[in-house]
C-alpha positions in Angstrom: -20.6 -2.0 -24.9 -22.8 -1.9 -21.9 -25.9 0.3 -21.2 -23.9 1.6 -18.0 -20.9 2.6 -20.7 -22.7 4.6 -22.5 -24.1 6.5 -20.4 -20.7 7.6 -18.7 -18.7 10.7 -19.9 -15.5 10.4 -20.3 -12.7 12.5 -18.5 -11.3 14.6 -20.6 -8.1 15.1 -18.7 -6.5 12.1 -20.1 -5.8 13.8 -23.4 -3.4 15.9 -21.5 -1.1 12.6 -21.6 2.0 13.7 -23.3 2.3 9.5 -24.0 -0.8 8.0 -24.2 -0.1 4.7 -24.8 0.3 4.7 -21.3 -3.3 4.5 -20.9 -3.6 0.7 -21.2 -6.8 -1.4 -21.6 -5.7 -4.5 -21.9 -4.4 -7.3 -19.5 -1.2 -7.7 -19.9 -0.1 -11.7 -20.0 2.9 -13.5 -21.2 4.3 -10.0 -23.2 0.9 -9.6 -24.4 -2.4 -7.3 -24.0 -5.4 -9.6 -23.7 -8.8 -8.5 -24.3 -11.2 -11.3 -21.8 -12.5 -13.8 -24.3 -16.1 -13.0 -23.4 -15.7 -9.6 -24.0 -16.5 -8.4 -20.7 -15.2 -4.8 -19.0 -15.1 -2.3 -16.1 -15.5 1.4 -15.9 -12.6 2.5 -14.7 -14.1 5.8 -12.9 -12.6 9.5 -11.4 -13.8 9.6 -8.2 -13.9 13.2 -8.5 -16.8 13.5 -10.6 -18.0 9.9 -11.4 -16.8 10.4 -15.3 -15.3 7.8 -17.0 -11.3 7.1 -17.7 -11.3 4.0 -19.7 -12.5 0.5 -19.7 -10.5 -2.5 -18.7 -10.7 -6.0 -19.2 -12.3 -8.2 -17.0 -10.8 -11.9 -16.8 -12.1 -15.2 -15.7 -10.3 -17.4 -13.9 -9.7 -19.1 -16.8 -7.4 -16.9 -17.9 -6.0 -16.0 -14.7 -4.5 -19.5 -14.8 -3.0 -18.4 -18.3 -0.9 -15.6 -16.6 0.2 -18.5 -14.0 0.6 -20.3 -17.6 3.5 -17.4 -18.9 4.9 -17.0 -15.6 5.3 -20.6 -14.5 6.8 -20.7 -18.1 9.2 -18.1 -17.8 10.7 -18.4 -14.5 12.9 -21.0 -15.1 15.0 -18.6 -17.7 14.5 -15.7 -15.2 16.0 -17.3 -12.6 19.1 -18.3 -14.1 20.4 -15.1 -15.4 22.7 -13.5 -13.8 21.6 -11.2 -11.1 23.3 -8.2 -12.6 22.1 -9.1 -15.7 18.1 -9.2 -13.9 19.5 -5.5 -11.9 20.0 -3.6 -15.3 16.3 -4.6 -16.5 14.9 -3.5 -13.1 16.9 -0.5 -13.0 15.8 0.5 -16.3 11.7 -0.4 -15.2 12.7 2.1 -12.6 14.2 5.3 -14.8 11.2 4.7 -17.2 8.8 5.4 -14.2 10.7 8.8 -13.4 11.0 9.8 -17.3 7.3 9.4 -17.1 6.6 10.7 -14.0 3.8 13.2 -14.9 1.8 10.8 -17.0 2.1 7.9 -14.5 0.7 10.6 -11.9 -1.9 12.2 -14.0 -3.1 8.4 -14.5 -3.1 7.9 -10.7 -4.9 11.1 -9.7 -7.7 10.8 -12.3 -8.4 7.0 -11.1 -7.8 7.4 -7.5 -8.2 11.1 -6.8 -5.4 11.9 -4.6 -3.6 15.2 -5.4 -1.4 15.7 -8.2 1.4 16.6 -6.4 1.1 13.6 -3.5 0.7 11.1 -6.8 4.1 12.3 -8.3 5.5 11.7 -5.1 4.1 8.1 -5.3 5.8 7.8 -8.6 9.3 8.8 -7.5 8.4 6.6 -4.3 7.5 3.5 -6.4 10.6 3.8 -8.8 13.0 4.2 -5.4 12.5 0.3 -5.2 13.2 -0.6 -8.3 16.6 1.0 -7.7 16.8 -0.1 -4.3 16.1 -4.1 -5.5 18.0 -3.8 -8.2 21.5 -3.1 -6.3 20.1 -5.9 -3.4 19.7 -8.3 -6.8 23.4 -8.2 -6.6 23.9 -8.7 -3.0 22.2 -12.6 -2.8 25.4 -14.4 -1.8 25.8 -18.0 -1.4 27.1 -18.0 2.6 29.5 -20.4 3.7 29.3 -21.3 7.7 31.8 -23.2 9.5 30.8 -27.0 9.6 30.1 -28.7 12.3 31.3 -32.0 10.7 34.7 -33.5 9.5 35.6 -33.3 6.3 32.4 -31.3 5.3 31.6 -27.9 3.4 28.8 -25.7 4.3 26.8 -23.4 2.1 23.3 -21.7 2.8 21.9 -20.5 -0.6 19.1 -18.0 -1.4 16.7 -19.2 -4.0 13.5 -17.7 -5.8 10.9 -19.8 -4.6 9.3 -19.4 -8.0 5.6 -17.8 -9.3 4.7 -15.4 -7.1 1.0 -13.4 -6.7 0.8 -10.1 -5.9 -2.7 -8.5 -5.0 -2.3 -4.6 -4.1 -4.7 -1.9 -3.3 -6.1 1.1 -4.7 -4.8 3.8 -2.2 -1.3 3.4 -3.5 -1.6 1.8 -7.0 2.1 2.5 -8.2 4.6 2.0 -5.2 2.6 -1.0 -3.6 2.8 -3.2 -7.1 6.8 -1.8 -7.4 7.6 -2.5 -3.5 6.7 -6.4 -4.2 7.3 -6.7 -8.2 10.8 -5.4 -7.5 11.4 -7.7 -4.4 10.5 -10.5 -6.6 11.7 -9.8 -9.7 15.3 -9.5 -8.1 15.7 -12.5 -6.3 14.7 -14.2 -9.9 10.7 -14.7 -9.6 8.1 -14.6 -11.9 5.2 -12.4 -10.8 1.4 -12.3 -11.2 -0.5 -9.4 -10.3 -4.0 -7.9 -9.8 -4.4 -4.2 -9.1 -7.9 -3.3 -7.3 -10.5 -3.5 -9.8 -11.1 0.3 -8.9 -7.5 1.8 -10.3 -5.8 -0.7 -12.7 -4.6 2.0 -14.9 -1.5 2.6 -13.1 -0.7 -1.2 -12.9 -1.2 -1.6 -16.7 0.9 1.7 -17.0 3.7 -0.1 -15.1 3.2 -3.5 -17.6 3.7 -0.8 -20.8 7.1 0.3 -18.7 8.1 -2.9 -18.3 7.6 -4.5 -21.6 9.7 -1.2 -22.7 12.7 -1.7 -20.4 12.7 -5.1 -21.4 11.5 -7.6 -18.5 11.0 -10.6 -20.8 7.4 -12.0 -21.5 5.7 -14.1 -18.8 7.9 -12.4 -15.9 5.7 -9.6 -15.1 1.6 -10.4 -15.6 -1.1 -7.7 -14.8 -4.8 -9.7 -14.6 -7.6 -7.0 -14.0 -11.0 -7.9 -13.4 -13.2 -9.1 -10.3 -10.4 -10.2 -7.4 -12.8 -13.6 -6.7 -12.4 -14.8 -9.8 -8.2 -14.2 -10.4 -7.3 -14.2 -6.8 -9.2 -17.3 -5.8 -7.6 -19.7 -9.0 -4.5 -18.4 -7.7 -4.7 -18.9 -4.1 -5.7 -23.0 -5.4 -2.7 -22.9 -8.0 0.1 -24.9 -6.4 2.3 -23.3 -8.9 2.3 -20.0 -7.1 4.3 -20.4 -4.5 4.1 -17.1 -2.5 1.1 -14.5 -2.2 1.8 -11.1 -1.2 -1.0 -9.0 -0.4 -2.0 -5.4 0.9 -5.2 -4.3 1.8 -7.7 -5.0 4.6 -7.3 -7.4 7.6 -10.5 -9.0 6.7 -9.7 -9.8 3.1 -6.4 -11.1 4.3 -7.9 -13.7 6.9 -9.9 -14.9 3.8 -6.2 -15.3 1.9 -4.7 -16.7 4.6 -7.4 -19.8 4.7 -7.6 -20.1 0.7 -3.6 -20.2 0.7 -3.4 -23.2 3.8 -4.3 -26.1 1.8 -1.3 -25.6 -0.9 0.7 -23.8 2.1 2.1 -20.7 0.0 4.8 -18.4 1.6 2.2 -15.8 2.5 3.2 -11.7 3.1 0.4 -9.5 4.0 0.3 -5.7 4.7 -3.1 -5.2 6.2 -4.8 -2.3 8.7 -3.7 0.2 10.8 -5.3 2.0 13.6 -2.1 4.7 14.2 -2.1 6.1 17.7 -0.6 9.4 17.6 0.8 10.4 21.2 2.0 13.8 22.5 3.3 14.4 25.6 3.4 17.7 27.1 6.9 18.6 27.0 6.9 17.9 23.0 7.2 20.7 20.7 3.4 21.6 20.2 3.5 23.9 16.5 5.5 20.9 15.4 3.2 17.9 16.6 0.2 19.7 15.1 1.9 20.2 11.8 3.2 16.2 11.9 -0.4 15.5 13.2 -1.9 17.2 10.2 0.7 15.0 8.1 0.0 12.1 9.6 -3.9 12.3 9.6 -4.7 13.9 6.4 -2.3 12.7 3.4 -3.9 10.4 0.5 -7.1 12.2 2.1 -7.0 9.8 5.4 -7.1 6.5 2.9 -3.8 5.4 4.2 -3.0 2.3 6.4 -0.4 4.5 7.9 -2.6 7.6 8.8 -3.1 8.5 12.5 -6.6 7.2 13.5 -6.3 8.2 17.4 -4.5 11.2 18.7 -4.0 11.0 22.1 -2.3 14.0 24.2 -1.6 14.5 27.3 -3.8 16.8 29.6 -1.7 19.6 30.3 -1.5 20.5 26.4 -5.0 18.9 25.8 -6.5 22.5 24.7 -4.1 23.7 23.2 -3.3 20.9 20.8 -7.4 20.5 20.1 -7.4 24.7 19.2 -4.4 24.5 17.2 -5.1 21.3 15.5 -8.5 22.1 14.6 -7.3 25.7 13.2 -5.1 24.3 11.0 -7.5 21.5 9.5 -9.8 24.2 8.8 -7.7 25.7 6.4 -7.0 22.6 4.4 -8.3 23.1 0.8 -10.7 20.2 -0.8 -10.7 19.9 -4.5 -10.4 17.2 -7.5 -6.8 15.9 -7.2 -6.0 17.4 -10.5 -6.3 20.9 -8.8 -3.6 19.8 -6.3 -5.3 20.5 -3.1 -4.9 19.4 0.5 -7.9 17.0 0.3 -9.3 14.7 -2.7 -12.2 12.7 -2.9 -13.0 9.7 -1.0 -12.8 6.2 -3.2 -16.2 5.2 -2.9 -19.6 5.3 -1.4 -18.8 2.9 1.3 -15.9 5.6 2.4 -18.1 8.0 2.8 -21.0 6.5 4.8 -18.3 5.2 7.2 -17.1 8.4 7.9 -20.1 10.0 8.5 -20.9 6.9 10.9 -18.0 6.7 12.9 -18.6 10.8 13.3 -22.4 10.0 14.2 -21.3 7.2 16.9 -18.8 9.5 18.7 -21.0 12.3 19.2 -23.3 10.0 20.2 -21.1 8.7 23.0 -20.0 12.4 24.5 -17.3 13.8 21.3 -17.6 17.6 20.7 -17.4 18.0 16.5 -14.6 20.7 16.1 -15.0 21.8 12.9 -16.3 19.2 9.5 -18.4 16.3 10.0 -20.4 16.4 6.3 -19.8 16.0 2.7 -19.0 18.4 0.7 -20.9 20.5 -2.6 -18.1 19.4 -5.1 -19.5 16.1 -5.7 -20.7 12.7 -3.3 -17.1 11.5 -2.9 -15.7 14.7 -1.2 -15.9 14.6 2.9 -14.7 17.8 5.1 -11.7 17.2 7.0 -13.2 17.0 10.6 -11.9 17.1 14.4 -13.5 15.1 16.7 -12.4 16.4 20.3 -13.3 14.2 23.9 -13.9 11.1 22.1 -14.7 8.1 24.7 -12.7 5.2 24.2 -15.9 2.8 23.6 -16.3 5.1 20.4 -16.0 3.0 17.1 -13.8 5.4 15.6 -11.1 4.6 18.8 -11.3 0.6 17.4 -12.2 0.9 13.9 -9.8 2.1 11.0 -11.6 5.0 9.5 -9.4 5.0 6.5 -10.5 9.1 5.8 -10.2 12.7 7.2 -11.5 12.3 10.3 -9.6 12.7 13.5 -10.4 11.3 16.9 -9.2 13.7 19.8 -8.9 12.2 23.4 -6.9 13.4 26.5 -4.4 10.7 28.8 -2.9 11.8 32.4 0.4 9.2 32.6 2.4 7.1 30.3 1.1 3.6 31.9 -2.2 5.3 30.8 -1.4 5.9 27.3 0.3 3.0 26.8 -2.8 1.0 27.8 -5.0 3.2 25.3 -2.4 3.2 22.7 -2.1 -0.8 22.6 -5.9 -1.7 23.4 -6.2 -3.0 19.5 -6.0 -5.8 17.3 -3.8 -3.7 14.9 -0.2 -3.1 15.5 1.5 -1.2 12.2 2.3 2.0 12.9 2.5 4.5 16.0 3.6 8.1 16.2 4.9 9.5 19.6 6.1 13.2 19.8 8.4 13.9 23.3 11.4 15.5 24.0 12.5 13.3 26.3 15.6 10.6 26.0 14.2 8.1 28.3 10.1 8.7 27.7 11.3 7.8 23.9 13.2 4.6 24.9 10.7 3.5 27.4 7.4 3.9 25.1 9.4 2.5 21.9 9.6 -0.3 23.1 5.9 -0.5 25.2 3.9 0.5 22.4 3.0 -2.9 20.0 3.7 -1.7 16.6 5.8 -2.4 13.6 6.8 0.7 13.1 7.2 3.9 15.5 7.4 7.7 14.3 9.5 9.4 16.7 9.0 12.9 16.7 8.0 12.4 13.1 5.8 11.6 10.3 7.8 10.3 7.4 9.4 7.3 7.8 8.8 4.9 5.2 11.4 4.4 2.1 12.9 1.5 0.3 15.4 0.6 2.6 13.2 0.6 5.6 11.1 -3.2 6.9 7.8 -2.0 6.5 5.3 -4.1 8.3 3.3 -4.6 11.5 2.4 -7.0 14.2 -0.2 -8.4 15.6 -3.3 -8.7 12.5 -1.5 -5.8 10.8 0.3 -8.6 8.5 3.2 -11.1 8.1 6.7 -10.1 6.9 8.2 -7.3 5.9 8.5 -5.2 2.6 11.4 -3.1 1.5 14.5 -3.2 3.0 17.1 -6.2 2.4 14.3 -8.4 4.4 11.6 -7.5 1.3 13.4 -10.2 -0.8 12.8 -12.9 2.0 9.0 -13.1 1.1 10.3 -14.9 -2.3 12.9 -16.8 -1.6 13.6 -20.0 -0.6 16.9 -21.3 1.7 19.0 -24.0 0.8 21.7 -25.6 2.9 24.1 -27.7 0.9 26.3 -30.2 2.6 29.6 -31.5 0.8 31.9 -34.1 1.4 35.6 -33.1 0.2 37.6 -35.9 1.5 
């Protein structure tokens, strides 16, 4: 044990886990926990207070090849059992996750510090796909086409294209493992994955599940530790075959080179930058309320949160008073507290909040209301209104990824079309009108994945979730979620 171990306290919040051997340690490789043969760890940490969950293990690349090892293994017996056979053990993954649904959240919110009540909603969320890809499982059918030659059968097959990587964040550490591991699993992959280094508890609370409901050893891997070390001797391992990733659009421009050279079916989830658009003949009480929704869930840390809210003149004030009233009264507290608002993950969260608030006043913003940190500890940051913000503020261009909202008036649709597209990031936009037409029209102008009409909540598992532009490749969830790890094969007979 390290100098920096003991000096941490522990939280003792975990002890209210009515199973703790959910609380997991270990890495979890071929149906085993590993400790890293050089005994090294992390401090897994509560960003509400800086104490100290638990410790993980921390594994080289070395043994990151060993998880390739059990999955590459594995696969082939995987892949041949019958898909109902590979539904029941996925549906059963999935009921585990709800009978546990408090511990798995009480995990969550102590490592990641969202409230209790959004993290057992993430828990229900997460086991929705192993339901979902469990009946899809079932639905992989060989297709026969009409040939095109004499004497000639046609049929296109779906295939697992065999070990696949899986590299998720720590702003949704249940559902974004369960969205992929479920895709894969289903179709009849083999799946290595590495939870951020800052919340692996609830990925090694999903290998427990899993080793319970009976996924055989080697199909499901958890490697935690430093992402250089696993991620890069997997992104040079010609055995994997896909790489599915969520998380920044930097760090997935770094994948996407690493992968080239052994050309891996890639799927990538990466930023946002959400305009939020209201038009004056929208239902105002209801905007505001979406707005607050849309801005302020997972405490701003979501890919999906609106970044820009952009309304049209006429209702400019009254949107900015009644927006900024209602963000006022938004309670901030450790996540175990259920409040509106939870810490911030990190340092580097925080000082780019107060940056991106600093450059906009700097360029003409008013602050509404926030605009600091907060007494309950360095991680906490009021929820803040920034009103007039100039388009050549960073905060208009940058994902803020926290609670702070950017404010700006438009005068015509051309106008906010223009302002709504003018960025590299294309995954989600919200647009609150009441008219039939003005919907149609800016649906299809505005260069997003995914549009929110009227609306905050519109992901699920039967939904494509996914963006364009450098907001990612593919989609996830949805029938087209298994299409990341599988292969098609056309087969060509002769029956004559």
């Amino acid at each position: 044990m390290n100098a920096e171990h003991k000096k941490l306290e522990y939280v003792e919040e975990i002890n209210l886990l009515s199973d703790p051997s959910l609380l997991r340690e270990f890495a979890y490789i071929g149906g085993k926990w590993v400790a890293a043969e050089d005994g090294n760890t992390l401090s897994v940490l509560n960003p509400a207070d800086g104490r100290r969950i638990a410790t993980v293990a921390s594994l080289s690349a070395r043994e990151s090849e060993a998880a390739v090892d059990a999955a590459d293994a594995a696969f082939p017996d995987w892949a041949a059992r019958l898909p109902q056979e590979r539904a029941s053990v996925i549906n059963r993954w999935g009921r585990l996750m709800m009978e546990h649904q408090e511990d798995l959240a009480l995990i969550m919110t102590l490592e990641q510090g969202k409230p209790i009540s959004e993290a057992r909603g993430e828990i229900s969320y997460g086991a929705s796909f192993a339901e979902f890809f469990a009946e899809e499982a079932k639905r992989t059918d060989i297709i026969g086409v009409t040939s095109h030659l004499p004497n000639a059968e046609i049929e296109v097959w779906l295939e697992p294209i065999g070990v696949a990587a899986l590299v998720t964040p720590w702003n949704f550490p249940n559902a974004m493992i369960t969205r992929k591991a479920a895709a894969a699993l289903a179709i009849g992959c083999a799946v290595v994955v590495h939870p951020s280094k800052e919340t692996p508890l609830s990925a090694l609370a999903l290998a427990e599940l899993a080793h319970r409901a009976g996924i055989p050893a080697g199909v499901f891997n958890v490697v935690t530790g430093e992402p250089a070390d696993i991620v890069g001797a997997w992104t040079a391992d010609h055995r994997v075959r896909a790489l599915s990733f969520t998380g920044s659009t930097e760090i997935g421009r770094l994948l996407y080179s690493q992968c080239a050279p052994t050309i891996k079916r890639l799927s990538l989830e990466l930023g946002g930058h959400a305009p939020f658009i209201v038009f004056a003949d929208a239902d105002i009480p209801k905007a505001v309320e979406e707005a607050i929704t849309a801005k302020f869930a997972t405490s701003g840390q979501d890919c999906l949160g609106a970044n820009r809210f952009l309304i049209e003149r006429p209702v400019y004030e009254q949107f900015c008073d009644e927006f900024t009233r209602r963000t006022k009264s938004l309670t901030v507290d450790k996540g175990v507290n259920d409040p509106d608002i939870g810490p911030l993950m990190n340092e580097g969260a925080v000082a780019k909040q107060q940056s991106h608030v600093e450059d906009a006043i700097a360029k003409g913003a008013r602050l509404a209301c926030g605009g600091n940190t907060l007494k309950n500890g360095p991680l906490f940051y009021a929820p803040t209104v920034l009103t007039d913000v100039s388009d050549d503020a960073l905060i208009m261009r940058e994902e803020t990824f926290g609670p702070v909202a950017a404010i700006a008036p438009f005068d015509s649709e051309d106008d906010v079309i223009r302002q709504a597209n003018a960025t590299e990031y294309g995954l989600m936009a919200y647009l609150h009108t009441k008219d039939p037409s003005r919907i149609y029209r800016m649906s299809r102008a505005l260069e997003f994945g995914m549009v929110g009409v009227n609306r905050t909540k519109v992901t699920g598992a039967p939904i494509p979730f996914g963006g364009m532009k450098q907001s990612g490749l593919g989609r996830e969830g949805s029938r087209h979620g298994i299409e990341a790890f599988s292969d098609i094969k056309y087969v060509c007979r002769d029956w004559a």
